[in-house]
N, CA, C and O atoms as a MOPAC input file, in Angstrom:
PM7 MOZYME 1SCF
protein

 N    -13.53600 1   -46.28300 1   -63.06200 1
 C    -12.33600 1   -46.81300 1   -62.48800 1
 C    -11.40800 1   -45.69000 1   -62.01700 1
 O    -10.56300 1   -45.76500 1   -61.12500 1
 N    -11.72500 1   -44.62000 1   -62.78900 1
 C    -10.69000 1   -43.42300 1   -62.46200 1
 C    -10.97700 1   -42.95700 1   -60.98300 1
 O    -10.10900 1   -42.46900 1   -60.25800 1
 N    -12.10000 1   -43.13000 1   -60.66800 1
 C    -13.03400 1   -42.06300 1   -59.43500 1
 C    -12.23000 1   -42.81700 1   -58.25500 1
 O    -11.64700 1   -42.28100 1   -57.31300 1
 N    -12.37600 1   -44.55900 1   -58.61600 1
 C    -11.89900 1   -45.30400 1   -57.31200 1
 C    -10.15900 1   -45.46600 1   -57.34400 1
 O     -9.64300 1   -46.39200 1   -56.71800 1
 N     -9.55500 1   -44.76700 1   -57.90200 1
 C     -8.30500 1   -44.76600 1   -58.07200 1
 C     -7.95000 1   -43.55000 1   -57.20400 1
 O     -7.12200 1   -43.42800 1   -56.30200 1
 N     -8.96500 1   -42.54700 1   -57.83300 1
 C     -8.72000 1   -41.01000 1   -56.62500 1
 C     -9.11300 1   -41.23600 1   -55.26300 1
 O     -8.35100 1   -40.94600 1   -54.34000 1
 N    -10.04600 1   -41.64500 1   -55.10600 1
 C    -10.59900 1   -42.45700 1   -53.64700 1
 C     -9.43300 1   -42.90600 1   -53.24300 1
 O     -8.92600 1   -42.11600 1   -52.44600 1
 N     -8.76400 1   -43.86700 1   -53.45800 1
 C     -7.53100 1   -44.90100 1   -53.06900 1
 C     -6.42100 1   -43.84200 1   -52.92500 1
 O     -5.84300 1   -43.62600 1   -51.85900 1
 N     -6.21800 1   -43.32600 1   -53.85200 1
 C     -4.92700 1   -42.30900 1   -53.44900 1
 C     -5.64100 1   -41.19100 1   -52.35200 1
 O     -4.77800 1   -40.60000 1   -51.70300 1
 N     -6.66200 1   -40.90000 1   -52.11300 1
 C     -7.14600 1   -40.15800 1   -50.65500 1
 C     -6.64300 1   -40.99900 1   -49.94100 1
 O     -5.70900 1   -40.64100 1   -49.22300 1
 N     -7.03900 1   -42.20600 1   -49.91100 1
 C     -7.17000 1   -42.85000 1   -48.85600 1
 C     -6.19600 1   -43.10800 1   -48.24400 1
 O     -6.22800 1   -43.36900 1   -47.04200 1
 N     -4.87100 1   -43.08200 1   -49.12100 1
 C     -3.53300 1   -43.39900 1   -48.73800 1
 C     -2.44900 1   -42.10400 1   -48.29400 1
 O     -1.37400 1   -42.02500 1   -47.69900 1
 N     -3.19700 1   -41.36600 1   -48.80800 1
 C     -2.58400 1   -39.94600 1   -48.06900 1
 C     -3.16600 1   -39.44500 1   -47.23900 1
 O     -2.53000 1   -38.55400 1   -46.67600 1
 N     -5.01900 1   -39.77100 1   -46.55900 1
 C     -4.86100 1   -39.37200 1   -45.22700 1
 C     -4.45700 1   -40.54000 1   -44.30400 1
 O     -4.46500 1   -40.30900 1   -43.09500 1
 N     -3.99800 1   -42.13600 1   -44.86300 1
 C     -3.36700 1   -43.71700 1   -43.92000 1
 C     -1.81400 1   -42.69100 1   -43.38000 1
 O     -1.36400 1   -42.45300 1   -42.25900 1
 N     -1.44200 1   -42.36800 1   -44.49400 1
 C      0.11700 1   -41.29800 1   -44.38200 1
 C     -0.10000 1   -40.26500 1   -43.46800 1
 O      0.53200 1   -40.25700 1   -42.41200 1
 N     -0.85200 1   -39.45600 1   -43.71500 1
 C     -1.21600 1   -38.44000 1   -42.93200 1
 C     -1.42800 1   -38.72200 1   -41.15400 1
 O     -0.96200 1   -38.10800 1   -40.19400 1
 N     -2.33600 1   -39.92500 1   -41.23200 1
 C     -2.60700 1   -40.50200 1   -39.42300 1
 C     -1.34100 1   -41.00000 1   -38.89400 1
 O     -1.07400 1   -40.68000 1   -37.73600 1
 N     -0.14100 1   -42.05500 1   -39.83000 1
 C      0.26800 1   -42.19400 1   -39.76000 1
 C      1.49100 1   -41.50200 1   -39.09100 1
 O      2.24300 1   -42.04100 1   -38.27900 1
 N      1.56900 1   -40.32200 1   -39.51900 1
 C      2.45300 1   -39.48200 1   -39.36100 1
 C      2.38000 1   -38.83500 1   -37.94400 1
 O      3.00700 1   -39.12900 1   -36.92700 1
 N      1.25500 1   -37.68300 1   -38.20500 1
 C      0.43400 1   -38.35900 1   -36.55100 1
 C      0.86900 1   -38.90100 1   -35.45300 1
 O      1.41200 1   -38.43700 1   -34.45100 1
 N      0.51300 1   -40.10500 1   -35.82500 1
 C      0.61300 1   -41.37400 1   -34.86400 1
 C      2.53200 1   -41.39700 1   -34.26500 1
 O      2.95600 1   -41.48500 1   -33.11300 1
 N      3.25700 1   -41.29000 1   -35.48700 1
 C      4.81200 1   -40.73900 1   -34.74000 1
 C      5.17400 1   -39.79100 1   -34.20600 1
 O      6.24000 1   -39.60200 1   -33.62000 1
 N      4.08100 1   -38.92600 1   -34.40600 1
 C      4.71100 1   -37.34400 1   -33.57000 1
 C      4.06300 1   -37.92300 1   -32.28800 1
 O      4.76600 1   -37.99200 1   -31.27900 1
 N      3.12300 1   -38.23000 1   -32.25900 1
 C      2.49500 1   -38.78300 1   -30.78600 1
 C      3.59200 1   -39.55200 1   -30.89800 1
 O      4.35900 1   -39.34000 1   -31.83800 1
 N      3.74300 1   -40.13100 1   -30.37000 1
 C      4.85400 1   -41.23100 1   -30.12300 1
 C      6.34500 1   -40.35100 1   -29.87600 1
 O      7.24900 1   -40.72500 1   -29.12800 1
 N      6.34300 1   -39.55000 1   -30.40400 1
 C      7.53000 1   -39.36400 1   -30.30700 1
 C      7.34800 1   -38.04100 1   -28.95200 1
 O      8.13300 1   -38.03500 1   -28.00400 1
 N      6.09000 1   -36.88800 1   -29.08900 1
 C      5.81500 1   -36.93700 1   -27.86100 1
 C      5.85300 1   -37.14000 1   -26.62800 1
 O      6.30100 1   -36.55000 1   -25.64500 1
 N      5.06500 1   -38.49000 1   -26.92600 1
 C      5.00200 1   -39.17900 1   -25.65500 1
 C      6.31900 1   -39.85100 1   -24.94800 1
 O      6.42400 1   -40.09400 1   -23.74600 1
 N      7.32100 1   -40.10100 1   -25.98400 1
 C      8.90900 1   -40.37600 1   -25.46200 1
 C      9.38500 1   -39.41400 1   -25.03000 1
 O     10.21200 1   -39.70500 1   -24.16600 1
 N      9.25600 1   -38.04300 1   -25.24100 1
 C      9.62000 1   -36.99600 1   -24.69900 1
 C      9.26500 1   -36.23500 1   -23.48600 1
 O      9.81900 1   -35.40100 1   -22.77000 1
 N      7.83100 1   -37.00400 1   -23.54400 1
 C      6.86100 1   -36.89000 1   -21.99700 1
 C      7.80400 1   -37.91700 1   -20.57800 1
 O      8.19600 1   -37.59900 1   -19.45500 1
 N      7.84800 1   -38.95600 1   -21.22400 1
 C      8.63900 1   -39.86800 1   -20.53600 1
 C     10.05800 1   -39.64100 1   -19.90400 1
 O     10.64500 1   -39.67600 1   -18.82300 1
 N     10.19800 1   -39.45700 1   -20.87200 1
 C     12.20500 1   -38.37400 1   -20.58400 1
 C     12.07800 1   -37.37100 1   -19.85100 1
 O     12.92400 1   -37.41300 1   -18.95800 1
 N     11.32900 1   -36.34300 1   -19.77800 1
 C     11.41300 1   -35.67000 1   -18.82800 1
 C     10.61300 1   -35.72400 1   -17.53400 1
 O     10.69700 1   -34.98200 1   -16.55600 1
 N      9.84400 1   -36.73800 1   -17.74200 1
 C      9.26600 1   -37.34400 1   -16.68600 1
 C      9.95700 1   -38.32000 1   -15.62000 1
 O      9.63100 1   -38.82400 1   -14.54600 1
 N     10.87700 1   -38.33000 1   -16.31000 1
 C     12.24200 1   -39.51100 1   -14.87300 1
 C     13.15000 1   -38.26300 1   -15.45400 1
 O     13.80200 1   -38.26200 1   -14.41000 1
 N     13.67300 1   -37.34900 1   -16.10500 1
 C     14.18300 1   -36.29100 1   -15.04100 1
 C     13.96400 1   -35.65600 1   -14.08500 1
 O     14.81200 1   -35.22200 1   -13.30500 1
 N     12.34500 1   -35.46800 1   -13.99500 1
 C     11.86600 1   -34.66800 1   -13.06400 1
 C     11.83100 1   -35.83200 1   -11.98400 1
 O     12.08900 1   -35.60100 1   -10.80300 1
 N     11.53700 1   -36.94500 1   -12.39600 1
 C     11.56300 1   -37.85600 1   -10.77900 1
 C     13.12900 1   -37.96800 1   -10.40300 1
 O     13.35800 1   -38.26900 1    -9.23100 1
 N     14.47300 1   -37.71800 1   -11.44000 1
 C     15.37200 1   -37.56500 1   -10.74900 1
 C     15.80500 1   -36.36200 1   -10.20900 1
 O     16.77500 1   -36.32400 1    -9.45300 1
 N     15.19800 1   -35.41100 1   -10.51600 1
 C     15.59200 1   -34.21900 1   -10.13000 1
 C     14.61300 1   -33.79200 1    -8.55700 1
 O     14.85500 1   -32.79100 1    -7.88300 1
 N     13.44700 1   -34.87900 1    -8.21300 1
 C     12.98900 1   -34.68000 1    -7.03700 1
 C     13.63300 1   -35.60700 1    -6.27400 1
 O     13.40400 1   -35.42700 1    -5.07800 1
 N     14.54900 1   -36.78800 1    -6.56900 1
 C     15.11100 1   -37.59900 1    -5.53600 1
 C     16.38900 1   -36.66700 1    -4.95100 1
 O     16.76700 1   -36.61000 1    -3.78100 1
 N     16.97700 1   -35.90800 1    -6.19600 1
 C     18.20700 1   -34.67200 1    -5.44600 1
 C     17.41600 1   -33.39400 1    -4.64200 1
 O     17.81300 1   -32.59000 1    -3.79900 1
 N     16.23700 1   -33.57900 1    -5.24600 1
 C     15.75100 1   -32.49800 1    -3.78500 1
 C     15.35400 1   -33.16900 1    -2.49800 1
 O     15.70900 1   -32.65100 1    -1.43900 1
 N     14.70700 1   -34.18600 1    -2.49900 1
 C     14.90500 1   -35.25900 1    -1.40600 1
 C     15.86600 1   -35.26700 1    -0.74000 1
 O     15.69300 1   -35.68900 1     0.40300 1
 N     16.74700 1   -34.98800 1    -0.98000 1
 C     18.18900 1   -35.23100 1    -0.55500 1
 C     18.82800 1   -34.35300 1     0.04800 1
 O     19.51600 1   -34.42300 1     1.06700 1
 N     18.47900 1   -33.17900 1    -0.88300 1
 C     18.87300 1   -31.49500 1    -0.28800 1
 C     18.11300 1   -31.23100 1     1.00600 1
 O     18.70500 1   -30.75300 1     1.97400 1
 N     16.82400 1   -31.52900 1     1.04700 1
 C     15.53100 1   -31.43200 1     2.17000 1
 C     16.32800 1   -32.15400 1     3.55100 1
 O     16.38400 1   -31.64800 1     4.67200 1
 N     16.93600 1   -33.51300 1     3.11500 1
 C     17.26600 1   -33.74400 1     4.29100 1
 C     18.77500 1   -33.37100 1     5.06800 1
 O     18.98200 1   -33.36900 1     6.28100 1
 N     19.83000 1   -33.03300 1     3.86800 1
 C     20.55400 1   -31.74800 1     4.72900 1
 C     19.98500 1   -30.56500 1     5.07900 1
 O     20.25400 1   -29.99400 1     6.13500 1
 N     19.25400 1   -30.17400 1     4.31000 1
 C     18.46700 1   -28.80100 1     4.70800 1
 C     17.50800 1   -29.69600 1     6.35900 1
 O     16.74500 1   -28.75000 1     6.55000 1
 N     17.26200 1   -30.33600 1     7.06000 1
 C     16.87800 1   -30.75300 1     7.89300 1
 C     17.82900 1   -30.66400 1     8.87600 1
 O     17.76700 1   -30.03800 1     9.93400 1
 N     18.64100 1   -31.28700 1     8.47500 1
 C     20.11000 1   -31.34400 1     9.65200 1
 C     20.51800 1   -29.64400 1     9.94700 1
 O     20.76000 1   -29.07300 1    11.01000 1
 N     20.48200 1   -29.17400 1     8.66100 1
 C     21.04800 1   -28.04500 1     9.53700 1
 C     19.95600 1   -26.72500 1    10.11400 1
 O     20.21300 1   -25.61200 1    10.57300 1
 N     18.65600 1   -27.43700 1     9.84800 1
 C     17.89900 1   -26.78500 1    11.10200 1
 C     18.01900 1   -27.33400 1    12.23400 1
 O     18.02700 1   -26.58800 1    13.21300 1
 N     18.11100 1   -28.38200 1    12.37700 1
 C     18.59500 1   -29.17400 1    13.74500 1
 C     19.48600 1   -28.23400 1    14.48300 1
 O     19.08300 1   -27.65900 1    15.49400 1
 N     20.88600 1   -28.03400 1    13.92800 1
 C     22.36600 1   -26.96300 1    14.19200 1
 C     21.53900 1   -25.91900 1    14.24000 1
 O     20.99000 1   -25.82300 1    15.33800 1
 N     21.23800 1   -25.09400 1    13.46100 1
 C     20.40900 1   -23.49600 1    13.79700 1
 C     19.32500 1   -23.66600 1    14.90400 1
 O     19.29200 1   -22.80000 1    15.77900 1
 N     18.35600 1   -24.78900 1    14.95600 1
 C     17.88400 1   -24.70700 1    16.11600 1
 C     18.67100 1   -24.51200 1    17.95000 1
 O     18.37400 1   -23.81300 1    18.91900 1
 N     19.54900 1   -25.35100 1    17.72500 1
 C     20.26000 1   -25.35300 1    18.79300 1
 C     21.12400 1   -24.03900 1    19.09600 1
 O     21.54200 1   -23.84900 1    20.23800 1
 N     21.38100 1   -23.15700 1    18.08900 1
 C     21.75000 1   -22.13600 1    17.90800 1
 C     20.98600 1   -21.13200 1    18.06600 1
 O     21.48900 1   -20.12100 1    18.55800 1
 N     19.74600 1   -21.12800 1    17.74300 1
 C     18.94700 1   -20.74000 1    18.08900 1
 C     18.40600 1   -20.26000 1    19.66400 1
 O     17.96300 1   -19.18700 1    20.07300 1
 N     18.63900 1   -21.46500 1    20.28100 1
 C     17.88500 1   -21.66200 1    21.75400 1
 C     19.25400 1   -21.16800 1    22.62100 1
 O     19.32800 1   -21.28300 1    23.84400 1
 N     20.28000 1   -20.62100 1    21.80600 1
 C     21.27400 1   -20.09700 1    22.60000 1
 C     21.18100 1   -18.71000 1    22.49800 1
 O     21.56500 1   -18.00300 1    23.43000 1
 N     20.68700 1   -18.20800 1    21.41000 1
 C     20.37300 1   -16.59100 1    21.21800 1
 C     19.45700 1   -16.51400 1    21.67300 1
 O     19.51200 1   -15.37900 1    22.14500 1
 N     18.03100 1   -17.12100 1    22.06400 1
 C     17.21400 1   -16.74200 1    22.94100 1
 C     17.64100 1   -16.67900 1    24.27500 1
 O     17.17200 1   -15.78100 1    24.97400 1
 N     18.36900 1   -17.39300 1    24.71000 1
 C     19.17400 1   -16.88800 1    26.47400 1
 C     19.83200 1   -15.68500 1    26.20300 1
 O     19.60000 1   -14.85100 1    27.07800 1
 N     20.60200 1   -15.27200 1    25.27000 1
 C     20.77400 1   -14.20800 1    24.82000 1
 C     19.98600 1   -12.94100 1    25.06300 1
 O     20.09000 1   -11.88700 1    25.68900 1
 N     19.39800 1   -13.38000 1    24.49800 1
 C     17.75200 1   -12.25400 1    24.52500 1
 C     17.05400 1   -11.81200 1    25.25200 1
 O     16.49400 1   -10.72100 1    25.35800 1
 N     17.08500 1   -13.11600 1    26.05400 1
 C     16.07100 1   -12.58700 1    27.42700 1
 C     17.29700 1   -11.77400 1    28.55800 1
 O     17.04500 1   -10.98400 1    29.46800 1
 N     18.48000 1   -12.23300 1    28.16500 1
 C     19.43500 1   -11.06200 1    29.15400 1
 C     19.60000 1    -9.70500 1    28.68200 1
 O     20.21500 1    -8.82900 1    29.29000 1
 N     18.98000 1    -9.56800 1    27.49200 1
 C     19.04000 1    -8.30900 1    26.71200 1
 C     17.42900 1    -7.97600 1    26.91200 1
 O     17.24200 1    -6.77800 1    27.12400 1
 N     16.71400 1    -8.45500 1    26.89900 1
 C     15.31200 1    -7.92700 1    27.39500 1
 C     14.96000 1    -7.17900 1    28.58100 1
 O     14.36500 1    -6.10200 1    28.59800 1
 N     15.53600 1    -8.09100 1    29.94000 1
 C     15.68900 1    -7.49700 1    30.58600 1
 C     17.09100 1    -5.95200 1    31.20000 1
 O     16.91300 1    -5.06300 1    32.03300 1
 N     17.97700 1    -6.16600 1    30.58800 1
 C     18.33800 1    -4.72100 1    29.97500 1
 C     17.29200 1    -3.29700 1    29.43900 1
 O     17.16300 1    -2.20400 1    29.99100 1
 N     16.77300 1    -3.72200 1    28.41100 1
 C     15.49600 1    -3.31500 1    27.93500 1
 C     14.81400 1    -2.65300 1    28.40100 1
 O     14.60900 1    -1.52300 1    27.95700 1
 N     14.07000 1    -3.26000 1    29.74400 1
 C     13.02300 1    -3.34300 1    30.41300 1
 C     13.89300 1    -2.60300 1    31.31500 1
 O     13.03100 1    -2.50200 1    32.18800 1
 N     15.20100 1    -1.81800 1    31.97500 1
 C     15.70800 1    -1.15600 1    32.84500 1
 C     15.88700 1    -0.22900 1    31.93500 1
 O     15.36700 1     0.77500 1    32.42200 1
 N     16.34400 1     0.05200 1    30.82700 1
 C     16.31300 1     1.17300 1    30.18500 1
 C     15.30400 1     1.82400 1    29.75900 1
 O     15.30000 1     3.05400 1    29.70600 1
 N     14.08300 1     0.91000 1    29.31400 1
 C     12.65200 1     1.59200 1    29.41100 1
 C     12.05900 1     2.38100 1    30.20900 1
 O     11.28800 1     3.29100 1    29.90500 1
 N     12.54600 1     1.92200 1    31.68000 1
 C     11.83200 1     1.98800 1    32.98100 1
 C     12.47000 1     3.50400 1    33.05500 1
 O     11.70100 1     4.43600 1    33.29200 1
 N     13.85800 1     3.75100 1    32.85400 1
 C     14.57800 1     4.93000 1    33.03000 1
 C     14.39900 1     6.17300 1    31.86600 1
 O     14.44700 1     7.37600 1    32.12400 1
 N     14.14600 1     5.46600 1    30.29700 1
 C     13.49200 1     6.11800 1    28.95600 1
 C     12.25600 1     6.86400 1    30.11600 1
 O     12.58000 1     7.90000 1    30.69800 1
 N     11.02900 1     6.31400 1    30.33700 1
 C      9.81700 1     6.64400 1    30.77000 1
 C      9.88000 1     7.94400 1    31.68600 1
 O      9.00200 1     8.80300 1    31.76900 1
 N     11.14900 1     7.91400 1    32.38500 1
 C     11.67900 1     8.78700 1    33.71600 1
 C     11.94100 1    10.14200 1    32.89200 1
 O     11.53800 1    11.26500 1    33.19300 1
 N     12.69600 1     9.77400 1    31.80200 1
 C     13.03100 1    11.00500 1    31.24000 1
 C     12.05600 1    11.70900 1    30.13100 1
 O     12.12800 1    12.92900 1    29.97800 1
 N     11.10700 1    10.89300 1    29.32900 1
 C     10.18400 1    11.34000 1    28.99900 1
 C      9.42100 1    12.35000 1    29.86200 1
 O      9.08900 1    13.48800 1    29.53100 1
 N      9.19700 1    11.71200 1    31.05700 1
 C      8.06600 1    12.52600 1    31.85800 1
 C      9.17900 1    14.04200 1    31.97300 1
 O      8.86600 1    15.20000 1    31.69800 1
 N     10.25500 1    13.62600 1    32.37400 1
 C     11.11900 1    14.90300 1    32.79700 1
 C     10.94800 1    15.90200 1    31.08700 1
 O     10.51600 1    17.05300 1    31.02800 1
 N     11.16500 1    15.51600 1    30.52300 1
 C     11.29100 1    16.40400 1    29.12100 1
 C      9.66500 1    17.03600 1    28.85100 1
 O      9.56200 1    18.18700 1    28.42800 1
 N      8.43200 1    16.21300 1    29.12200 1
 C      7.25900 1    16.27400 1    29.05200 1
 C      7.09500 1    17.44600 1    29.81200 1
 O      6.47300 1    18.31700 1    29.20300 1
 N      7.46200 1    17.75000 1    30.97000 1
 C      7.28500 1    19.04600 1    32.19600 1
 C      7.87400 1    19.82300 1    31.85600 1
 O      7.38600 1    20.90300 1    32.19000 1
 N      9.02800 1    19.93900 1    31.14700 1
 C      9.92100 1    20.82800 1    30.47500 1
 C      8.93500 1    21.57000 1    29.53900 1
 O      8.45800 1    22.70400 1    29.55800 1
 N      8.84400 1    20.80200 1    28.94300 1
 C      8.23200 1    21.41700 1    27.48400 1
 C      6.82300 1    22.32400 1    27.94500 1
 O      6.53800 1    23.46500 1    27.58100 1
 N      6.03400 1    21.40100 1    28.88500 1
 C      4.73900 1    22.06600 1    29.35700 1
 C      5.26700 1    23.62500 1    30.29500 1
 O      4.51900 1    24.58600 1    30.47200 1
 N      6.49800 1    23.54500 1    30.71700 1
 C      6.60500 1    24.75900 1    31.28300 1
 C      7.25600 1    25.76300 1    30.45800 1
 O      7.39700 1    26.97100 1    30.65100 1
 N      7.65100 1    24.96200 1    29.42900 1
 C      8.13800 1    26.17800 1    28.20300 1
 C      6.97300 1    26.99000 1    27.29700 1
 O      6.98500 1    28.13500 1    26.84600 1
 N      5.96000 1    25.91800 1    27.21700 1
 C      4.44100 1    26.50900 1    26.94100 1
 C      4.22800 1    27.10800 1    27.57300 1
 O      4.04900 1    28.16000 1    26.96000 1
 N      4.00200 1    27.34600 1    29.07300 1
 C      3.45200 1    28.41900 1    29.73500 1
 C      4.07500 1    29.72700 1    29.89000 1
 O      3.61100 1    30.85000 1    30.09000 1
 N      5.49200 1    29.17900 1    29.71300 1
 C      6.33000 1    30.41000 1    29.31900 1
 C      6.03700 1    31.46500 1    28.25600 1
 O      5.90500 1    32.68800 1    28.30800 1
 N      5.97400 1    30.45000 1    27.15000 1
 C      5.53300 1    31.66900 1    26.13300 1
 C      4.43200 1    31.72400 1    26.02400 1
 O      4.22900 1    32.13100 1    24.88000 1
 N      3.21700 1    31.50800 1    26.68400 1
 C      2.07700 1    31.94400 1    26.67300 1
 C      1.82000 1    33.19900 1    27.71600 1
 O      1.26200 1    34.17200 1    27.21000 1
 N      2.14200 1    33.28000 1    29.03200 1
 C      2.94700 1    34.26500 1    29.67500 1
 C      3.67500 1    35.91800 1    28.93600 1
 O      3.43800 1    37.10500 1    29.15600 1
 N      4.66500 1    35.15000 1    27.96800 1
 C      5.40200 1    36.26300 1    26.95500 1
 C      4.41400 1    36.71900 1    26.14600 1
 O      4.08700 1    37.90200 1    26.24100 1
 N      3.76400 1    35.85500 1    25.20400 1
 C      2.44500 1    36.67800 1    24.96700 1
 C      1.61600 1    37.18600 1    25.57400 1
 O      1.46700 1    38.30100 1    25.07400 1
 N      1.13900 1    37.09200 1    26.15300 1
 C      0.32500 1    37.55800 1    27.09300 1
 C      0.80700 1    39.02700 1    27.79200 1
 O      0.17200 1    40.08200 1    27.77200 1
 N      2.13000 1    38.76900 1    28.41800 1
 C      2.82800 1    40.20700 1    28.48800 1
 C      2.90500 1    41.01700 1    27.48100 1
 O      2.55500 1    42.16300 1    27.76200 1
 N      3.33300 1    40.79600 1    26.09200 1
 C      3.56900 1    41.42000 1    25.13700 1
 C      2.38000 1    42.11900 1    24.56500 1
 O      2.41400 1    43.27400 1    24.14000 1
 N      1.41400 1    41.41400 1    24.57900 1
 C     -0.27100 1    41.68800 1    24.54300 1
 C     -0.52900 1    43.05400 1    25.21000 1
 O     -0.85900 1    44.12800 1    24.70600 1
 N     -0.32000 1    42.75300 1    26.30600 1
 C     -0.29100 1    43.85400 1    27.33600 1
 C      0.56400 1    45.28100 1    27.14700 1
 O      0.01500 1    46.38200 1    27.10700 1
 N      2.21300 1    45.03300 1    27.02100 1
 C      2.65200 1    45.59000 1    26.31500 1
 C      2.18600 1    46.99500 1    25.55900 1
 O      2.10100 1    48.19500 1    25.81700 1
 N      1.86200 1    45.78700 1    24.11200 1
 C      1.08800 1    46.58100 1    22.92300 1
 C     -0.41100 1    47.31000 1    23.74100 1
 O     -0.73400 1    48.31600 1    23.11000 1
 N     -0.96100 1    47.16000 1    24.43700 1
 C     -1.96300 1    47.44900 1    24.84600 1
 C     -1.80300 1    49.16000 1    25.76400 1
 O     -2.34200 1    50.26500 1    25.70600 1
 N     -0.71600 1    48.47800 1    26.56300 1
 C     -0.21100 1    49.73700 1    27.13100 1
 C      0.60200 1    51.52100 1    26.14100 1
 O      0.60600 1    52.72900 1    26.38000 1
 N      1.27900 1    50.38000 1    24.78200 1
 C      1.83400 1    51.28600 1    23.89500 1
 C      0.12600 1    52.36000 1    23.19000 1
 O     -0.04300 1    53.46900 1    22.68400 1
 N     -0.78400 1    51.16500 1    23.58300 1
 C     -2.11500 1    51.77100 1    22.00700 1
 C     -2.23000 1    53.02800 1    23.28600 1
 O     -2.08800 1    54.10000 1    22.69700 1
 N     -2.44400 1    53.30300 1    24.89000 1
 C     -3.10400 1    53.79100 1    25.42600 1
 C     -2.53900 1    54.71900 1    25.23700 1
 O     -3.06600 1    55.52600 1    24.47100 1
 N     -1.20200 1    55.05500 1    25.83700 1
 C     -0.46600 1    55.60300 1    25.44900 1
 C     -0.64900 1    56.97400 1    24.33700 1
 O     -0.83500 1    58.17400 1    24.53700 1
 N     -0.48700 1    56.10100 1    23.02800 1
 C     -0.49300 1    56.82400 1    22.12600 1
 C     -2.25200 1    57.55500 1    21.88400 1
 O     -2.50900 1    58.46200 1    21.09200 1
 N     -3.02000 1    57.02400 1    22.58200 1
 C     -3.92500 1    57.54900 1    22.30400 1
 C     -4.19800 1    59.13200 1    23.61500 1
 O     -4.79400 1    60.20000 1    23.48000 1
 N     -3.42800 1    58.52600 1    24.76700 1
 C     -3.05800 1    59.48600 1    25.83100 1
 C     -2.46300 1    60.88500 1    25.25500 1
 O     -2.98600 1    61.96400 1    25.53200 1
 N     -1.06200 1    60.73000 1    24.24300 1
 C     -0.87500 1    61.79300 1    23.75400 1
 C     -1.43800 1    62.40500 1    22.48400 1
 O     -0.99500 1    63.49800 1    22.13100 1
 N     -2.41700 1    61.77200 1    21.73400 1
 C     -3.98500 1    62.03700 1    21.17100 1
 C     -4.46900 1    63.17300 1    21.67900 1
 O     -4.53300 1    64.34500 1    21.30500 1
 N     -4.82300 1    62.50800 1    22.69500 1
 C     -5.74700 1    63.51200 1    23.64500 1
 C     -5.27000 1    64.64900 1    23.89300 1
 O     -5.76000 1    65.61300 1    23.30400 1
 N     -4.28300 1    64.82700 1    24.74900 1
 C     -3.39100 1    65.76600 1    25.28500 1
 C     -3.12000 1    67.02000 1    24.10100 1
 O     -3.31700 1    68.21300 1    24.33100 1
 N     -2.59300 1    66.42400 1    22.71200 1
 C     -2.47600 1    67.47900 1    21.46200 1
 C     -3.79700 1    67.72000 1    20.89300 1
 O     -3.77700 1    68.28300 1    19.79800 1
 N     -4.57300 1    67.52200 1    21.21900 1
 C     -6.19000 1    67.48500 1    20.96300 1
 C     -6.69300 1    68.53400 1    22.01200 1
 O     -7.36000 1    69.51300 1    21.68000 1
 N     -6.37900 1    68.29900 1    23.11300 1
 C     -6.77800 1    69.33700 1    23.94800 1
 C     -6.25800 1    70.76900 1    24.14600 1
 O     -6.77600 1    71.85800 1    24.39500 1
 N     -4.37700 1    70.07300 1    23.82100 1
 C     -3.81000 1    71.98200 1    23.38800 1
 C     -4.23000 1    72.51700 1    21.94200 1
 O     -4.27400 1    73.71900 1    21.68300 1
 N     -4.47600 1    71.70600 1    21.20500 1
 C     -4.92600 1    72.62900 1    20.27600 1
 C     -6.27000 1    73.44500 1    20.34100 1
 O     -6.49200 1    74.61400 1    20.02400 1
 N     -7.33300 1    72.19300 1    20.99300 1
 C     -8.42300 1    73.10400 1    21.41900 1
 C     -8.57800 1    74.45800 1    22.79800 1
 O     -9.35500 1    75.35500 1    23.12600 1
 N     -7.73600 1    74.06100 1    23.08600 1
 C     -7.61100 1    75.36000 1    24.23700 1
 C     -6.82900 1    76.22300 1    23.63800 1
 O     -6.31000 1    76.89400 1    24.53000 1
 N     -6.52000 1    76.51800 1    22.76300 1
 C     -5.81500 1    77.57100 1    22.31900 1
 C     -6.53700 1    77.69500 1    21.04300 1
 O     -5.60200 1    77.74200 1    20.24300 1
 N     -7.42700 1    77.76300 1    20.48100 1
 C     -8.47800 1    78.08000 1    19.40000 1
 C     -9.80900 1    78.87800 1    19.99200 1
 O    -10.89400 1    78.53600 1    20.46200 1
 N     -9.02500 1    80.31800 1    19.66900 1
 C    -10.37800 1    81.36900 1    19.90900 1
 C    -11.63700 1    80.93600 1    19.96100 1
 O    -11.62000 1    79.74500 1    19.64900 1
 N    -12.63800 1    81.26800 1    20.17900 1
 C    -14.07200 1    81.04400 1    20.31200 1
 C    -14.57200 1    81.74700 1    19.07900 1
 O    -15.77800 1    81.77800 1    18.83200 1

């Protein structure tokens, strides 16, 4: 009789146990619910926002299609200052290519230069090379 007495008191503390359970689910699931129609009220105020946010793309559109007339009078601006940019590129481009040849020129002279200084010095080489040998007895 004792065995089915312990049995019975199992039995009633895991009935308690499911039981218990069974209210947290529940209570859960009320909490699933609750924030489940907040969130459906909190998408009817974005619903709502979406469609002022609609209207005033409507206004920015139209605002819009006024800065593009805008634009294209500034494009073509653009397109005259480009045309005149391009003019002066090329002009600065010839510049520069004749400043290269310039100093390729300067080197080139300077080259020469030094070339003329080596002969030179090897000219008066010679020259003290030759008075010393003409004046050295036999």
């Amino acid at each position: 009789m004792c065995d089915l007495c312990v049995l019975f008191i199992a039995y009633c503390v895991l009935c308690i146990a499911y039981c218990v359970l069974l209210i947290m689910y529940c209570v859960l699931r009320i909490a699933y619910f609750v924030l489940l129609i907040g969130y459906c009220v909190l998408r009817i105020v974005y619903c709502l926002l979406c469609t002022v946010y609609c209207l005033l793309c409507i206004v920015y559109c139209l605002l819009v299609i006024v800065y593009c007339v805008l634009c294209i009078a500034y494009c073509v601006l653009c397109i005259v200052y480009f045309v005149l940019l391009i003019g002066y590129c090329v002009l600065c481009i010839a510049y520069y290519v004749l400043r290269i040849a310039y100093f390729v020129l300067l080197i080139g002279y300077c080259v020469l230069l030094i070339m003329y200084c080596l002969l030179c010095i090897a000219y008066c080489v010679l020259l003290i090379a030759y008075c010393v040998l003409r004046h050295v007895p036999c």
